[in-house]
C-alpha positions as CSV (number, residue, x, y, z in Angstrom):
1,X,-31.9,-72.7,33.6
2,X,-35.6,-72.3,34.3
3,X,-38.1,-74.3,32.3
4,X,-40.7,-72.1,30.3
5,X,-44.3,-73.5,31.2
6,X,-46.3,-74.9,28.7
7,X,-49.0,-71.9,27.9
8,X,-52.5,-73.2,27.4
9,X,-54.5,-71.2,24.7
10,X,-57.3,-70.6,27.3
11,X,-54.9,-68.9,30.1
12,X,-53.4,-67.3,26.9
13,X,-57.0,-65.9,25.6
14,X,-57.5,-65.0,29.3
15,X,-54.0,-62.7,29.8
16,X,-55.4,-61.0,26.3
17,X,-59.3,-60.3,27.5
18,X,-57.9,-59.0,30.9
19,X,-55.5,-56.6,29.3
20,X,-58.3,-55.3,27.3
21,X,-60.2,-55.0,30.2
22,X,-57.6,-52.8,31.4
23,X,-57.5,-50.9,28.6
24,X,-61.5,-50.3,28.4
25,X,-60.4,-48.9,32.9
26,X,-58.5,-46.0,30.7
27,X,-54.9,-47.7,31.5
28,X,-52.8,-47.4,28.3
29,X,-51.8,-51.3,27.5
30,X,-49.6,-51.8,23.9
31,X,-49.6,-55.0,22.1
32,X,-45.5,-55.6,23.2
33,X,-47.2,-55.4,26.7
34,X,-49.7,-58.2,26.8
35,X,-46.7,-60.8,25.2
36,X,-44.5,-60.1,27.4
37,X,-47.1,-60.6,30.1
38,X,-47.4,-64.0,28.1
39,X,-44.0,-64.8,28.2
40,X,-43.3,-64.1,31.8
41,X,-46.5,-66.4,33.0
42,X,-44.8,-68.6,31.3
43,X,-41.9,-68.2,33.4
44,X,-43.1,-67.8,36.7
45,X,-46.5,-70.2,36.4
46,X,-49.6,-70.3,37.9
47,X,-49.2,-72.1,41.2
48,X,-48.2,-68.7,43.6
49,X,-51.0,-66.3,43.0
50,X,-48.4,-63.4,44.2
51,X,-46.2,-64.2,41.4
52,X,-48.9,-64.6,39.1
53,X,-49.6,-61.1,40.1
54,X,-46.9,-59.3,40.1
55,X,-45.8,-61.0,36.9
56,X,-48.6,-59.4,35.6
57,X,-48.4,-56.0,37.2
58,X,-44.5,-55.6,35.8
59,X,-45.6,-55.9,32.6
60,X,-49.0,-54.5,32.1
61,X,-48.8,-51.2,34.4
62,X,-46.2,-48.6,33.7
63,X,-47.3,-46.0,35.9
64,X,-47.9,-46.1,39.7
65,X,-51.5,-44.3,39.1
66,X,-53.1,-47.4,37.5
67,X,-51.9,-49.8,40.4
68,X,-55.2,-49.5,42.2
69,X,-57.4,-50.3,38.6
70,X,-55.2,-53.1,38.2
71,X,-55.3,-54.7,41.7
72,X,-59.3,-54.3,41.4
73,X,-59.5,-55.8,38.1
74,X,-57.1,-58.6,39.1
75,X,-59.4,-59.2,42.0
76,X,-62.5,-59.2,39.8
77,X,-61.5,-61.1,36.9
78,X,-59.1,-64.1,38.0
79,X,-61.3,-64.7,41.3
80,X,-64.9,-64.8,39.7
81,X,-65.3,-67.0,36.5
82,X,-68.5,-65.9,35.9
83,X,-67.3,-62.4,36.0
84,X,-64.9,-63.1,33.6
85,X,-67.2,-64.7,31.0
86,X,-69.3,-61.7,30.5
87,X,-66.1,-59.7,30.4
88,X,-65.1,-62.1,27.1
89,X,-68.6,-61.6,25.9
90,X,-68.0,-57.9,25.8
91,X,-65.3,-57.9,24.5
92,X,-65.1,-60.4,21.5
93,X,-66.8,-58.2,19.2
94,X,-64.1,-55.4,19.6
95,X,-61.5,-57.9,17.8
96,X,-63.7,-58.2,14.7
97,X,-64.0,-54.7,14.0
98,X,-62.2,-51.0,14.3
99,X,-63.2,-48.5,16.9
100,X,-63.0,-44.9,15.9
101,X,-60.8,-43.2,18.6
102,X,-63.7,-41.5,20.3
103,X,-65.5,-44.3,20.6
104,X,-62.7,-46.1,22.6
105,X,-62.5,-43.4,25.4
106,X,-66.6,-44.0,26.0
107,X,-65.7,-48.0,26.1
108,X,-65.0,-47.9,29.7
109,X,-68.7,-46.2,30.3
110,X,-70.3,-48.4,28.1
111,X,-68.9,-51.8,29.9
112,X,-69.5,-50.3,33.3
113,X,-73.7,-49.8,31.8
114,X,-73.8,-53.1,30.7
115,X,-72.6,-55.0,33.9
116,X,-74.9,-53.0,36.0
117,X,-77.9,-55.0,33.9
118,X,-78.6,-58.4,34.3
119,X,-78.5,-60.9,31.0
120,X,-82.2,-61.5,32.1
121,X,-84.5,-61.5,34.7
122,X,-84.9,-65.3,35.2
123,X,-81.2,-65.4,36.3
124,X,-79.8,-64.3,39.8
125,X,-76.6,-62.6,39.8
126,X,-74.4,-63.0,42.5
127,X,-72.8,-59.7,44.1
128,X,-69.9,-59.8,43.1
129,X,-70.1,-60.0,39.4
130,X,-72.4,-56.5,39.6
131,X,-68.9,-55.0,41.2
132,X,-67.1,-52.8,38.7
133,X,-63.9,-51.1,38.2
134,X,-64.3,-47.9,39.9
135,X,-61.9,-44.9,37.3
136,X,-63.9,-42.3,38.4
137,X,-61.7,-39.5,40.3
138,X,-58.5,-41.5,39.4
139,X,-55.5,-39.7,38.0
140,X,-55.7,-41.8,34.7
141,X,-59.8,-40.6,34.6
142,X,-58.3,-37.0,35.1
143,X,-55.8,-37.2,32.4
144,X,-58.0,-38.8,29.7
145,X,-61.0,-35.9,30.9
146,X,-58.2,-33.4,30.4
147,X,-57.1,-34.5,27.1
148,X,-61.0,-35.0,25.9
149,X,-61.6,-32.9,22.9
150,X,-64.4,-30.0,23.6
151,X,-66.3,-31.0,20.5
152,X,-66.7,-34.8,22.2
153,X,-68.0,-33.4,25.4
154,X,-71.8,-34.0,27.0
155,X,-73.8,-30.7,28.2
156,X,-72.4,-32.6,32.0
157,X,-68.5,-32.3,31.4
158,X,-68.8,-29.3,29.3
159,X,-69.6,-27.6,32.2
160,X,-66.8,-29.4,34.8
161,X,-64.5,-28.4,31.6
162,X,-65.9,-24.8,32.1
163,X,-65.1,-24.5,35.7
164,X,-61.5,-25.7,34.9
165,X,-61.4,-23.3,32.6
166,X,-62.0,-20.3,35.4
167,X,-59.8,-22.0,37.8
168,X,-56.8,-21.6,35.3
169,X,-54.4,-19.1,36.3
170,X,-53.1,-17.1,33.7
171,X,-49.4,-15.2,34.0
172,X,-49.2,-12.7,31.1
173,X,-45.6,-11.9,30.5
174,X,-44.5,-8.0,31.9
175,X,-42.5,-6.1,29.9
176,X,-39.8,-2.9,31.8
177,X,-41.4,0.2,32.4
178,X,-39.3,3.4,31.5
179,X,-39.9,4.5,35.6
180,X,-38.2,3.1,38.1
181,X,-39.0,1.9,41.5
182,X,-36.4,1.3,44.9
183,X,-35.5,-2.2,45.6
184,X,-32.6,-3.8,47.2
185,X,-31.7,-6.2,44.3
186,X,-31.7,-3.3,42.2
187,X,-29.0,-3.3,39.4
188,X,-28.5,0.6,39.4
189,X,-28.1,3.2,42.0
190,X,-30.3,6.7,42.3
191,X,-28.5,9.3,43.0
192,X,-31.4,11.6,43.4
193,X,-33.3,9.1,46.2
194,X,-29.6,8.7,47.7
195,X,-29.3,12.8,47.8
196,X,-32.9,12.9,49.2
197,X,-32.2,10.5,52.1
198,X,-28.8,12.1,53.2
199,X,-30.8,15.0,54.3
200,X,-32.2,12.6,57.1
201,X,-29.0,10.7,57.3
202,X,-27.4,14.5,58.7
203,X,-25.3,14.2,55.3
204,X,-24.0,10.9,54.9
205,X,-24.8,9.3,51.6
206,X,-26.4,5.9,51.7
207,X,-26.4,4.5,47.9
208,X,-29.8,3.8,47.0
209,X,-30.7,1.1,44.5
210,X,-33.4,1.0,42.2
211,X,-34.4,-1.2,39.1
212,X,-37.1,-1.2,36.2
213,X,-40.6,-1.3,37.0
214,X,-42.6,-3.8,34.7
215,X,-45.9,-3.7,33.5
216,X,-48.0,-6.5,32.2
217,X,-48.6,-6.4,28.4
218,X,-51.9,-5.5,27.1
219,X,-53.4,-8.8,25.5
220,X,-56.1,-8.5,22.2
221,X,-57.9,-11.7,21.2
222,X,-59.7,-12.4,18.5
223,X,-62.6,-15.0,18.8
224,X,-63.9,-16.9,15.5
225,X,-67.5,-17.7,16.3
226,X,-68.3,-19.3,13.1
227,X,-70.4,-22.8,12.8
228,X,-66.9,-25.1,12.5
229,X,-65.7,-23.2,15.5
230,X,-69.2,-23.2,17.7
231,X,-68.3,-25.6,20.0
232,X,-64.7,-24.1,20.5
233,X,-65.5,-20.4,20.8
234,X,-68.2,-21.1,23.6
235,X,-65.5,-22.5,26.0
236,X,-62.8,-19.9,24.7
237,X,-65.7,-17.3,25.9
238,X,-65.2,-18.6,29.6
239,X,-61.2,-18.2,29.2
240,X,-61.5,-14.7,28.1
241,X,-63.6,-14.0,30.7
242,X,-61.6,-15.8,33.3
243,X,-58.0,-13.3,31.6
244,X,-60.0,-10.4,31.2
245,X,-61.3,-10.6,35.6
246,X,-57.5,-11.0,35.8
247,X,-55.5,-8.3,34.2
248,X,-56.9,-4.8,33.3
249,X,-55.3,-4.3,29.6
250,X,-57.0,-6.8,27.9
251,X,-59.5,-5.9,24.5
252,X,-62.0,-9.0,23.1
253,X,-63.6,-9.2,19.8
254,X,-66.1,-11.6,18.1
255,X,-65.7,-12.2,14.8
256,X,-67.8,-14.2,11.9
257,X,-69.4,-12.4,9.1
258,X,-68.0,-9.3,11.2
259,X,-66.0,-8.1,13.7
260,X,-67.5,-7.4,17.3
261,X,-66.1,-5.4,20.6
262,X,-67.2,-7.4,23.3
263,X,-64.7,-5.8,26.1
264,X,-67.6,-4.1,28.4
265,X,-69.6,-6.7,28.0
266,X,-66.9,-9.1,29.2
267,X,-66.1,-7.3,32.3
268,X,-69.2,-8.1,34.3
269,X,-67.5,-10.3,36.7
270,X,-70.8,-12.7,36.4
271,X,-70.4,-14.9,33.1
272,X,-74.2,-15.5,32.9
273,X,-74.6,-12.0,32.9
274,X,-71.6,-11.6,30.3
275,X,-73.0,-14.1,27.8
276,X,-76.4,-12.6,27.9
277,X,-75.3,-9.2,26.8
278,X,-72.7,-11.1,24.4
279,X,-75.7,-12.4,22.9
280,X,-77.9,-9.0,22.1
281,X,-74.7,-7.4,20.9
282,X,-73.6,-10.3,18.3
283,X,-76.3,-12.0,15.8
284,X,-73.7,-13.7,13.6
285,X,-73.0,-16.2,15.7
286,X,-72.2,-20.0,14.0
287,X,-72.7,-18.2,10.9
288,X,-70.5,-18.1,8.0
289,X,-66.9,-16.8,8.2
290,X,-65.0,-13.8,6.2
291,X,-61.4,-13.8,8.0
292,X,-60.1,-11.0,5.5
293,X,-62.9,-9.0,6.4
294,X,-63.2,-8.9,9.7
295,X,-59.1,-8.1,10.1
296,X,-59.4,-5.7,7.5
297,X,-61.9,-4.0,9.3
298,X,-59.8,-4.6,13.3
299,X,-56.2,-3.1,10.9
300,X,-58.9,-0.2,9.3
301,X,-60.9,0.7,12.8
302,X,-59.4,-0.7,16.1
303,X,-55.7,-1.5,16.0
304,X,-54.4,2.2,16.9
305,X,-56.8,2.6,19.7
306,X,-56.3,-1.0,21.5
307,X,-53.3,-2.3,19.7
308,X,-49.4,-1.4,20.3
309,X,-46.2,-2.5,19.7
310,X,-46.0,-4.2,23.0
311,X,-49.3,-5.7,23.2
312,X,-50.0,-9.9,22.2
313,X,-52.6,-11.0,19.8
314,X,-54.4,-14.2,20.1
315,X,-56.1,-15.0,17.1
316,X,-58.2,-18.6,18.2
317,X,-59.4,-19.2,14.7
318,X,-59.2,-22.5,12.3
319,X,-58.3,-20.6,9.6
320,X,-60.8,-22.0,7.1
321,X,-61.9,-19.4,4.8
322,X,-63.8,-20.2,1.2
323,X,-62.6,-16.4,-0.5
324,X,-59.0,-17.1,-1.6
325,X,-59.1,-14.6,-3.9
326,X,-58.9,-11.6,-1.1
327,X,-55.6,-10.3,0.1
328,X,-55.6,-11.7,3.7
329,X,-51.6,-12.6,3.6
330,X,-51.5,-8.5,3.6
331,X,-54.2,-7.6,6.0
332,X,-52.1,-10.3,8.2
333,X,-49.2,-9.4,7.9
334,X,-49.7,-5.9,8.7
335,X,-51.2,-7.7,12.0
336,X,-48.5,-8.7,12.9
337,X,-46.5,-5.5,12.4
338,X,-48.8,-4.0,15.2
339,X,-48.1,-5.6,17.8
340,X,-45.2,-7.2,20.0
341,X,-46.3,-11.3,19.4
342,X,-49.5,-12.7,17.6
343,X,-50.6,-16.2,18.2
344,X,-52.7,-18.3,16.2
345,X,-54.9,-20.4,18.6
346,X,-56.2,-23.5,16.2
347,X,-58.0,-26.4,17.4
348,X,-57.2,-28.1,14.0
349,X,-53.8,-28.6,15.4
350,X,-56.0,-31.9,17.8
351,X,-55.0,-33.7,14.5
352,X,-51.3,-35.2,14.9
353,X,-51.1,-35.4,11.1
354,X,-52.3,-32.0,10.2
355,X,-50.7,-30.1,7.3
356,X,-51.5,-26.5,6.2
357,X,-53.1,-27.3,2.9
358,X,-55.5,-24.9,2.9
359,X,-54.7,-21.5,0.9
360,X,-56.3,-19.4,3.7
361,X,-54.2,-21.2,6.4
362,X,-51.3,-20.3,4.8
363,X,-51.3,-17.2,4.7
364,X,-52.2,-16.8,8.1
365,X,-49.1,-19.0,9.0
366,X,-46.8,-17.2,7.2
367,X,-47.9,-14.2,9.5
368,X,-47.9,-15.4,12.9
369,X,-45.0,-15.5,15.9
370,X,-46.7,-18.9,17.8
371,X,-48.9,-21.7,16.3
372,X,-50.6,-23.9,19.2
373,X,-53.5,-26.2,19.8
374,X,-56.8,-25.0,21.5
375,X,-58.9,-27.7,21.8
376,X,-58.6,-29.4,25.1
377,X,-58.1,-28.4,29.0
378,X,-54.7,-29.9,28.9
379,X,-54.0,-27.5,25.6
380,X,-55.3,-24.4,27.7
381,X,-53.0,-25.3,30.6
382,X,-50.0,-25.7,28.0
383,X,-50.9,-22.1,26.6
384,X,-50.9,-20.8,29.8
385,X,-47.5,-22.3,30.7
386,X,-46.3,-21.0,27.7
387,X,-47.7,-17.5,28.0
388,X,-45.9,-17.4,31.1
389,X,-42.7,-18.3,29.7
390,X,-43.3,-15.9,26.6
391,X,-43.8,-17.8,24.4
392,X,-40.0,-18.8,23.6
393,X,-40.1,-22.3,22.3
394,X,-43.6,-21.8,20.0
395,X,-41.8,-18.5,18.6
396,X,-38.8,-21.3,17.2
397,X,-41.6,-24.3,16.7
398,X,-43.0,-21.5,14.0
399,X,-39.8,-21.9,11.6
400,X,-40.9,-25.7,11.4
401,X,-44.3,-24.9,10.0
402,X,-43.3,-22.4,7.5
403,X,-40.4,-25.4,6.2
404,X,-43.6,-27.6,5.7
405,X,-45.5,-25.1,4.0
406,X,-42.1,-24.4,1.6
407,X,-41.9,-28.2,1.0
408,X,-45.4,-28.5,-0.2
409,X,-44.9,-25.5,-3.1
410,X,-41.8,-27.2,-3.8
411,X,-44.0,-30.6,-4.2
412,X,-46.5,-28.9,-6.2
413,X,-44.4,-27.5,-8.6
């Protein structure tokens, strides 16, 4: 049986600063992680550097995309003490206090600053120690960009997160058509187009076969530009755009203090353009917010002229409303009675321990078909996979909220 080596604490402090250094790179490291990695030096030893490394690597990397940040850092910080001392200088004070989860995704920034400077200007710093780990353009710097929430964003990625936005194809379910049209997979034969060829045939019937056409639904959003949703409703402005450049039957209104058609504004195919005439048509924006009103006035004024039974709402809205007193469980529920699907669009839903407490939200809840998160590029792309597949699995995730919302009453009472 193999003889466990005896672990120093200072190689043992070391395997602990260098897994947070890889965790500051954006590679997800957990705490089981860096004691196994313990362990297995222990194992293995420090005499073969390849073993050394790959001990490491099994335990410390889970997926293939980090195994270039992991070979530069093990380059960097086992090879080059001085390197590794302001690496332990860094990060020291992170064990002494708590880091609010925003703060930890700018960590990796904030190190890469730091090194860049020297400690002073008396002291030369050789070349290597100024080298740093590279995450830019990697798939882990992707993901974590992707999942970044839109309120965390600088002016910089809010526009990269706006051309991602316009880049996003959207596939709006179709629904049949009562007309059909010929096609060889066709389900059903036409005996009128079969009749109508034999002519040319000199009488000899050839069956003919002919399925449903399909048309694309009309879609309807409904855009909350009120001052908790300012930083939301700017980037939900580009993915309107981007839908409404893509399908023809599509209807967008602006909604704060009151309701607002923006569809011919939104059809200029330039968004610059779009946004300026958004903003002479619209002076309520990151204003207050009347919910009730606004769909009273959409159920009162615009739902028989844009709205059908086969048409899908998206309501992008948190749902925070001061009047309770107002009777926006019925203008809501007649909403939903309009249309073929209507889906709440709530970045609130970034929280994984939210819970409809609010009165206002749960009304709203109790009157919607899908209840997703908009808050995100990777939640965009998930709505637009879902959109694609109609929505199936959020139309059954829906019962679950409603269950939660019936448990809290039953707490209450």
């Amino acid at each position: 049986m193999q003889k466990k080596l005896a672990m120093t604490p200072k190689l043992d402090k070391n395997i602990i600063f260098f897994a947070r250094l890889l965790r500051a790179s954006g590679i997800s490291i957990g705490s089981d992680s860096i004691l196994e990695a313990i362990e297995s030096i222990k194992l293995v030893g420090i005499k073969n550097r390849k073993s050394f490394f790959y001990a490491l690597q099994t335990c410390l990397i889970k997926r293939p995309e980090d195994m270039k940040i992991f070979a530069q850092a093990f380059s960097l910080f086992w090879q080059n003490p001085k390197f590794r001392d302001r690496i332990r200088d860094l990060l020291l004070p992170q064990t002494r206090m708590q880091v609010a989860e925003e703060e930890k995704e700018e960590l990796a920034k904030r190190i890469q600053d730091t090194l860049s400077t020297p400690e002073n200007s008396k002291s030369r710093v050789v070349e290597e120690e100024t080298l740093l780990i590279d995450t830019s353009g990697t798939a882990s710097d992707t993901q974590l960009f992707k999942e970044k929430d839109f309120e965390m964003m600088s002016k910089d990625e809010l526009q990269i997160a706006s051309q991602s936005v316009k880049e996003l194809l959207i596939k709006i379910p179709k629904r049949p058509f009562r007309r059909s049209e010929n096609s060889y997979l066709g389900k059903e034969v036409s005996t009128r187009e079969s009749l109508r060829r034999a002519k040319r045939n000199f009488g000899s019937v050839i069956p003919k076969l002919v399925k449903k056409k399909e048309k694309s639904r009309p879609v309807i959003v409904l855009l909350d530009i009120s001052g908790s949703m300012e930083n939301y409703s700017r980037m939900m402005i580009h993915f309107v755009h981007n839908l409404m450049q893509k399908h023809k039957t599509v209807h967008a209104f602006l909604f704060g203090t009151k309701l607002t058609n923006i569809s011919f504004q939104m059809k200029n195919r330039d968004i610059d353009v779009a946004l300026k005439e958004i903003s002479k048509a619209t002076n309520d924006w990151a204003g207050g917010t009347r919910i009730r009103d606004s769909i009273f006035t959409f159920n009162k004024k615009w739902v028989r002229r844009v709205s059908s039974s086969n048409s899908i709402i998206f309501l992008i809205t948190d749902g925070l409303d001061r009047d309770h007193s107002t009777d926006l469980f019925k203008q809501m529920e007649r909403l939903q009675k309009s249309c073929y699907k209507l889906v709440w669009l709530n970045p609130l839903l970034r929280f994984t321990d939210f819970l409809p407490k609010s009165i206002s939200i749960k009304r709203i809840l109790l009157n919607v078909d899908a209840f997703l998160p908009i808050h995100s590029i990777e939640s965009m792309q998930n709505l637009t996979s879902s959109i694609s597949k109609n929505l199936v699995k959020e139309h059954n995730d829906i019962f679950t909220w409603h269950n939660k919302i019936e448990t809290q009453s039953k707490e209450l009472v």
